[in-house]
C-alpha positions as CSV (number, residue, x, y, z in Angstrom):
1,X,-19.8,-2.2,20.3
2,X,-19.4,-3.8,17.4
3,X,-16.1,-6.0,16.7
4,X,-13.2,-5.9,14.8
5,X,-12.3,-1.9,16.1
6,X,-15.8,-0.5,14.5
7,X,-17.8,2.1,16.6
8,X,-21.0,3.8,16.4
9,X,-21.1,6.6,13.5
10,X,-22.5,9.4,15.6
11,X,-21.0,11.9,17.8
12,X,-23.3,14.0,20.1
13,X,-21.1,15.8,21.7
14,X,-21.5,19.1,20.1
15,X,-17.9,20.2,20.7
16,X,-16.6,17.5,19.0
17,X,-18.5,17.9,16.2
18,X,-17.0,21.1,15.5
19,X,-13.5,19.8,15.9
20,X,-14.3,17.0,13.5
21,X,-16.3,20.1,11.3
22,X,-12.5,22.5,11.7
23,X,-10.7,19.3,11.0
24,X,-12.5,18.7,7.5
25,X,-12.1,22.6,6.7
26,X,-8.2,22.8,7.2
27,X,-8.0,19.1,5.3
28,X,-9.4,20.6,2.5
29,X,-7.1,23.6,2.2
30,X,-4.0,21.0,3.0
31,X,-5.2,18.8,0.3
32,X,-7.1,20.8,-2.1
33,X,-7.0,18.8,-4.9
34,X,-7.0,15.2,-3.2
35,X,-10.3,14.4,-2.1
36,X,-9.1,10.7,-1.5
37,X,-6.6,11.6,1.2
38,X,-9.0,14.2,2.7
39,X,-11.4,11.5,2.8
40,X,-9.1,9.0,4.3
41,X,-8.3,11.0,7.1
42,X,-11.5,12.7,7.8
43,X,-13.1,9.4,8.0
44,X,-10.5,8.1,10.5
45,X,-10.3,10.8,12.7
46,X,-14.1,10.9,12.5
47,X,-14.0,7.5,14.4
48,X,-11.4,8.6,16.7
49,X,-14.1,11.2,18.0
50,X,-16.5,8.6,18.1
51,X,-14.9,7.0,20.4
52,X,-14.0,9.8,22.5
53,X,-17.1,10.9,22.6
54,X,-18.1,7.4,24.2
55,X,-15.3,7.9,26.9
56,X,-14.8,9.2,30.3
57,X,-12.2,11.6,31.0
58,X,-11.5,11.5,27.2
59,X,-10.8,15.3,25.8
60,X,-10.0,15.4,21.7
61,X,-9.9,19.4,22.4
62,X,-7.2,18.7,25.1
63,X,-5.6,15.5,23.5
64,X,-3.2,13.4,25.6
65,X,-1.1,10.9,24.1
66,X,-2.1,8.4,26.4
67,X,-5.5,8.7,25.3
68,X,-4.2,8.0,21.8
69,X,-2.3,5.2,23.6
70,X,-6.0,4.1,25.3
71,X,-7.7,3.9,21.7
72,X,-4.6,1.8,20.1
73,X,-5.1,-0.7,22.6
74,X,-9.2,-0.5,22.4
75,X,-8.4,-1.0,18.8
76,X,-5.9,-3.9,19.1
77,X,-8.3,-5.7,22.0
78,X,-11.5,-4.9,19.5
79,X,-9.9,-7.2,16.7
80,X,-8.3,-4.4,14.8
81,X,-5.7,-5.5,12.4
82,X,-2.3,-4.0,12.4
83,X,-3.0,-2.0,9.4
84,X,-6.0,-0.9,10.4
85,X,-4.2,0.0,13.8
86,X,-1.6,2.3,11.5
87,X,-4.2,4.1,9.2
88,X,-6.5,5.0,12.4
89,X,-2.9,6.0,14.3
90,X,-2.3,8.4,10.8
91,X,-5.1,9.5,10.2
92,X,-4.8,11.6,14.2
93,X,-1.4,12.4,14.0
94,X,-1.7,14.2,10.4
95,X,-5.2,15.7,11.2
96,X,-3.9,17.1,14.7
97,X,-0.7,18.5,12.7
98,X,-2.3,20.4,10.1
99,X,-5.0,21.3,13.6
100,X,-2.1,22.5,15.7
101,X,-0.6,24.4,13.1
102,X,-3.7,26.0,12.4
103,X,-3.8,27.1,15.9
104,X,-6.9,25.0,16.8
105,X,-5.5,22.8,19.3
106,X,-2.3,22.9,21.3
107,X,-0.2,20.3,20.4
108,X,-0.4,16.6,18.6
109,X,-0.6,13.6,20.9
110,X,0.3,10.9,18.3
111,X,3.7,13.2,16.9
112,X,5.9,11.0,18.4
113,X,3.8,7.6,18.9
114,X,4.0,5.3,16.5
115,X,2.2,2.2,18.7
116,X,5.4,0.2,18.2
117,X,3.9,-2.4,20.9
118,X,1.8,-3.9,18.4
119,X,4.3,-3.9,15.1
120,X,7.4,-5.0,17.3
121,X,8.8,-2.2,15.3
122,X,8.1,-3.5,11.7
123,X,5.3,-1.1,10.9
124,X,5.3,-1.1,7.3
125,X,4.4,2.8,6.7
126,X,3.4,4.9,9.7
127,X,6.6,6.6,10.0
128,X,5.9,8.0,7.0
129,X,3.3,10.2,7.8
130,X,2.4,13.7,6.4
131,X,6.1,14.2,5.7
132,X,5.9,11.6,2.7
133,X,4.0,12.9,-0.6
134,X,4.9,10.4,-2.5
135,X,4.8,11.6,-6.2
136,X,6.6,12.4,-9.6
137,X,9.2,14.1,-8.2
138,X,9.3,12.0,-4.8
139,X,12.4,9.9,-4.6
140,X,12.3,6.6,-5.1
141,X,14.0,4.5,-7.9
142,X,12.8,2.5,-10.7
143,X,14.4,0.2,-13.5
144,X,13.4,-0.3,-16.6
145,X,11.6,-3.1,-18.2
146,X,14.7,-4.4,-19.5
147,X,16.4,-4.3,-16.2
148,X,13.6,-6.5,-15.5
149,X,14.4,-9.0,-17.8
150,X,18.1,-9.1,-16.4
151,X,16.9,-9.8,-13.3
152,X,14.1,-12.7,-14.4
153,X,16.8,-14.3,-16.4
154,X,18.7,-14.6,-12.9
155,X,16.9,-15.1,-10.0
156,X,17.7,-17.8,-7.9
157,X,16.2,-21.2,-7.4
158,X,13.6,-22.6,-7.5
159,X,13.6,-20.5,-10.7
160,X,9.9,-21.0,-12.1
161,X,8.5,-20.1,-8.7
162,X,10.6,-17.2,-8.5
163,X,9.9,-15.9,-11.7
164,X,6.7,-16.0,-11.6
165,X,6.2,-13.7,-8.7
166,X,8.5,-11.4,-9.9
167,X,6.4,-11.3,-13.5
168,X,2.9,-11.2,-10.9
169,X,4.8,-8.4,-9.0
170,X,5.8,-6.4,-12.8
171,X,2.5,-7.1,-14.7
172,X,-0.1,-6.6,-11.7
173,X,2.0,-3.8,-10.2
174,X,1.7,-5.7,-6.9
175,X,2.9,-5.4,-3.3
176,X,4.6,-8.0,-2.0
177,X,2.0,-9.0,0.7
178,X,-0.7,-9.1,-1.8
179,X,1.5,-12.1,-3.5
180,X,1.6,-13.6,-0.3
181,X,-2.4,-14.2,-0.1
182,X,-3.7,-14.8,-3.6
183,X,-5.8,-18.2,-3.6
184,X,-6.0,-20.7,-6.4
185,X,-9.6,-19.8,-6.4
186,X,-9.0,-15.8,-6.8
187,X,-8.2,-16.7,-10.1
188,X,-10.5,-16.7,-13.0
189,X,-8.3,-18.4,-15.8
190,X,-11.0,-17.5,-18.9
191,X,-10.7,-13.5,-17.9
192,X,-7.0,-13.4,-17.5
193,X,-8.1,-11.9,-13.9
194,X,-7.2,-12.8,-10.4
195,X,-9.1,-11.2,-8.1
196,X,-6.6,-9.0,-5.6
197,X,-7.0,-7.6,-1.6
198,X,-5.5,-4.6,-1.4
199,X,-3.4,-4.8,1.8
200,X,-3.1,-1.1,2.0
201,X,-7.0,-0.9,2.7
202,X,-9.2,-2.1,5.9
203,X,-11.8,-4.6,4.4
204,X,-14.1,-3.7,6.8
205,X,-14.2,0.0,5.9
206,X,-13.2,0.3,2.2
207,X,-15.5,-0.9,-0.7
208,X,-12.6,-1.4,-3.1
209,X,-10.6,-3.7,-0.6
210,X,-11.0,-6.2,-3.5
211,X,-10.6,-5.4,-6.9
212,X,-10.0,-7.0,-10.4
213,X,-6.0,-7.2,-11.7
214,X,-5.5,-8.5,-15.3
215,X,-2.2,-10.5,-17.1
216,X,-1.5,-11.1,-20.1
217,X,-1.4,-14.4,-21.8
218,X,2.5,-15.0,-21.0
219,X,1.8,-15.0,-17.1
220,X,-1.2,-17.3,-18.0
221,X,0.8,-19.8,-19.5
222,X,3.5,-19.8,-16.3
223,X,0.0,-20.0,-13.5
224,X,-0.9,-23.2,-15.9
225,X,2.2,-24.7,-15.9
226,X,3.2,-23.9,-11.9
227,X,-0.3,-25.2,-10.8
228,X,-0.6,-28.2,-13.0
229,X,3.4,-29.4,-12.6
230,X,6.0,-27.0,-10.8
231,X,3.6,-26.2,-7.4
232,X,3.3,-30.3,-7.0
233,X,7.3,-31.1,-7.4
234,X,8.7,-28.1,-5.6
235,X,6.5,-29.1,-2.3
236,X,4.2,-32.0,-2.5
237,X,2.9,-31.9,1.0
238,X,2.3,-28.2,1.3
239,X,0.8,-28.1,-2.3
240,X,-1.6,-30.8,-0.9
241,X,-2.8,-29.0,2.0
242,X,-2.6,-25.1,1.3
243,X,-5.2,-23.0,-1.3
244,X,-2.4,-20.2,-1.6
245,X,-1.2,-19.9,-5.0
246,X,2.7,-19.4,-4.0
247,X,3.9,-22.3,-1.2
248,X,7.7,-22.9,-0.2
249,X,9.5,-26.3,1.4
250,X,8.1,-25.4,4.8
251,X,5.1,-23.2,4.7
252,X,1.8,-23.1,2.6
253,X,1.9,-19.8,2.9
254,X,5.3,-17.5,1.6
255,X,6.0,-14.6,3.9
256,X,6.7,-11.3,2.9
257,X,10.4,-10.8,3.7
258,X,11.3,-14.0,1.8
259,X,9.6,-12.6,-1.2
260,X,11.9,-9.1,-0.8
261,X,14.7,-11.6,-0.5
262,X,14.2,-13.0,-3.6
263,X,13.7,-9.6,-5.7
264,X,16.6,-8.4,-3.8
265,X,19.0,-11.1,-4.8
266,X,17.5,-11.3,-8.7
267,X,18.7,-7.7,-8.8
268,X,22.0,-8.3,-7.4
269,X,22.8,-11.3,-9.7
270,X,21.1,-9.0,-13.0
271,X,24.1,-6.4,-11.7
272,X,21.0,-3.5,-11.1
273,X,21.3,-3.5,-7.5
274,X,22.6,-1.0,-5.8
275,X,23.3,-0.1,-2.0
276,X,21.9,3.2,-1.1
277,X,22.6,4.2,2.8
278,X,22.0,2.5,6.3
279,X,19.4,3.1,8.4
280,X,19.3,4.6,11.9
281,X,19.1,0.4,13.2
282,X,22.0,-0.6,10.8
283,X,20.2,-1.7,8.1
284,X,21.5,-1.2,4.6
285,X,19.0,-0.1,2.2
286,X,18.9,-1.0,-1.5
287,X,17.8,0.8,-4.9
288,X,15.7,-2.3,-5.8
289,X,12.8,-3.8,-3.5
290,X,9.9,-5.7,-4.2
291,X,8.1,-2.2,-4.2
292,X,10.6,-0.8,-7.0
293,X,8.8,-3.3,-9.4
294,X,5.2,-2.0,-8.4
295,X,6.8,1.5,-8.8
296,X,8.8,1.0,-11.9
297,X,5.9,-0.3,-14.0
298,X,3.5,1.8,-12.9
299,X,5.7,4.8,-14.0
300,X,6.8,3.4,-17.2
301,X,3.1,2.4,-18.2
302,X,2.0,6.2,-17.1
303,X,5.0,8.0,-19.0
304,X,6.4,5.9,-22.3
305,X,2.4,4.4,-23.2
306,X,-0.6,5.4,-24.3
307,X,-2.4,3.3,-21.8
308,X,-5.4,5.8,-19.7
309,X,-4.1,7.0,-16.5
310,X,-7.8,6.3,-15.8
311,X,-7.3,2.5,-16.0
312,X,-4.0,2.8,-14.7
313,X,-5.3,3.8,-11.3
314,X,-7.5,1.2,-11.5
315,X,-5.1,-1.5,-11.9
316,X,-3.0,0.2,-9.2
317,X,-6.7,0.4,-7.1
318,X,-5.9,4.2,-6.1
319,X,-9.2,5.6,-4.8
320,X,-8.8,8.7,-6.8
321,X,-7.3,9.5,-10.4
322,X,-5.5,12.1,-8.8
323,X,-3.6,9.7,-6.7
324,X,-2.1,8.2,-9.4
325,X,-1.1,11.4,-11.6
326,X,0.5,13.1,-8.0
327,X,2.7,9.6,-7.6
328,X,3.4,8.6,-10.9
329,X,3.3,10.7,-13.7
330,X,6.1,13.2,-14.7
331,X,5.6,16.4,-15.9
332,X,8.2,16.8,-19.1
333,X,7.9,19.6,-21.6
334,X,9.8,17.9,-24.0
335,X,7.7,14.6,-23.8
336,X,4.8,16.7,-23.8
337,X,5.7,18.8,-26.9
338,X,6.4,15.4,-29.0
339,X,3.2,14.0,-28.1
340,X,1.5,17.2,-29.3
341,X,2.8,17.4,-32.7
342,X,1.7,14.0,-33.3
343,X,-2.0,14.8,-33.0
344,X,-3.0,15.5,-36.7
345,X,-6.7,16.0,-35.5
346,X,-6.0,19.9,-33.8
């Protein structure tokens, strides 16, 4: 086989085939009007059957949770990233849901496995699973762009740094780990473009694993000034030897949670920060995350502009249109009437 958790695109076992076959049927009545998600799943639980089919003793009719536990750690030995790991692990415990609900099978074997071996239980999303349809009316939080510039004008030091990621995190609508790995030479200064890997994608398997995010001339002027000055005196030596765009002190690479640190504090000090609950661990959650700013401008850009919801999900690299209307765009008579009296061509 193949590395990095790819198999053979066949399966010849004829019963399985009409699993996968039932499968794509009942994901197309969940999801009518998704063909992205139906694809996403379909084409994951496709290799799961792959692999079955390639096993002894292996029965997707009769599913066992240790043979979901088998292909995690075939994945895992194979190479498989940890995201990959989570979107193959989705993909079979949403498909056998919406399968055992249906009647097809008897129960779901990945319902309450979550392969927590492999994330030492920081798995960014699986949890989430087919009860989380994120959309208009989903509940997260969002601020508002002048909220943002509260909490520009006071994050913490080293300022420049810090407000730059926060205006790459606003203006590209970015997750936090896609920060995290831009290159100095992803970016092509004469296009106002940096080229971006979606995080949330397996580069292996998905075309659009990198795609094309755009800024305007203000963020342009802070990448000049932070690679030609500010990059040099906040850490000479890991400036020298790293090609990330964003180093600390003591790594040439910033990590994730110190970037949530930072958008959590900036919101604190702007006085928009607000504690919501604790989690089952203890944990206290808060109304602004690094993800509230990916959120908040994507929803502001698709409700209060005129910009196409086309290129929205494009900047946002949703595989589907629909994606992006489902998640972001509110359905408001009253915003809808305005907009309609102000079309003098009907």
């Amino acid at each position: 086989m193949s590395n990095k958790g790819s198999i053979p695109d066949r399966i010849e076992t004829e019963q399985y085939t009409e699993l996968l076959h039932t499968a794509q049927e009942n994901l197309y009545n969940q999801y009518p009007d998704t063909e992205s998600t139906r694809e996403f799943h379909s084409k994951r639980f496709r290799y799961w059957l792959s692999w079955c089919d390639d096993q002894d003793a292996v029965y997707p009719c009769k599913p066992t949770t240790d043979d979901v536990k088998r292909y995690t750690r075939w994945l895992n030995g194979d190479g498989a990233s940890n995201r990959k790991i989570e979107h193959r692990l989705r993909a079979i415990r949403i498909t056998y849901e919406i399968l055992r609900e249906e009647g097809v099978v008897d129960n779901n074997p990945a319902s309450d496995y979550y392969a927590d071996e492999f994330f030492d239980g920081k798995s960014s999303n699986v949890r989430t699973g087919a009860s989380n349809k994120a959309g208009p009316r989903a509940d997260f939080e969002t601020i508002s762009p002048a909220e943002f510039e509260k909490m520009l004008e006071n994050v913490d030091a080293p300022r420049f740094r810090n407000q730059l990621i926060l205006k790459l995190a606003w203006q590209l609508m970015l997750r936090v780990e896609q920060i995290t790995t831009i290159r100095l030479s992803d970016i092509e200064d004469n296009k106002n473009m940096i080229y971006l890997a979606d995080n949330k994608k397996d580069e292996e398997d998905d075309e659009d694993y990198w795609y094309e995010g755009f800024y305007k001339g203000d963020v342009q002027y802070m990448l000049d000034r932070w690679r030609d000055k500010e990059r040099g005196n906040l850490a000479p030596t890991m400036s020298e030897q790293s090609d990330y765009l964003i180093v600390s002190h003591q790594s040439e690479q910033m990590k994730p949670e110190s970037i949530t640190g930072i958008v959590r504090d900036a919101a604190k000090n702007a006085g928009v920060q607000e504690e919501m609950y604790v989690d089952g661990k203890g944990d206290t959650r808060y109304k602004v995350t690094s993800h509230t700013l990916r959120r908040s401008a994507a929803s502001y850009v698709a409700n209060k502009t005129d910009y196409p919801i086309q290129m929205l999900s494009n900047d946002l690299n949703h595989r589907s249109v629909d994606t992006t209307v489902e998640r972001y765009v509110d359905d408001d008579p009253e915003e809808r009437r305005s907009r309609r009296q102000s079309i003098d061509e009907l």
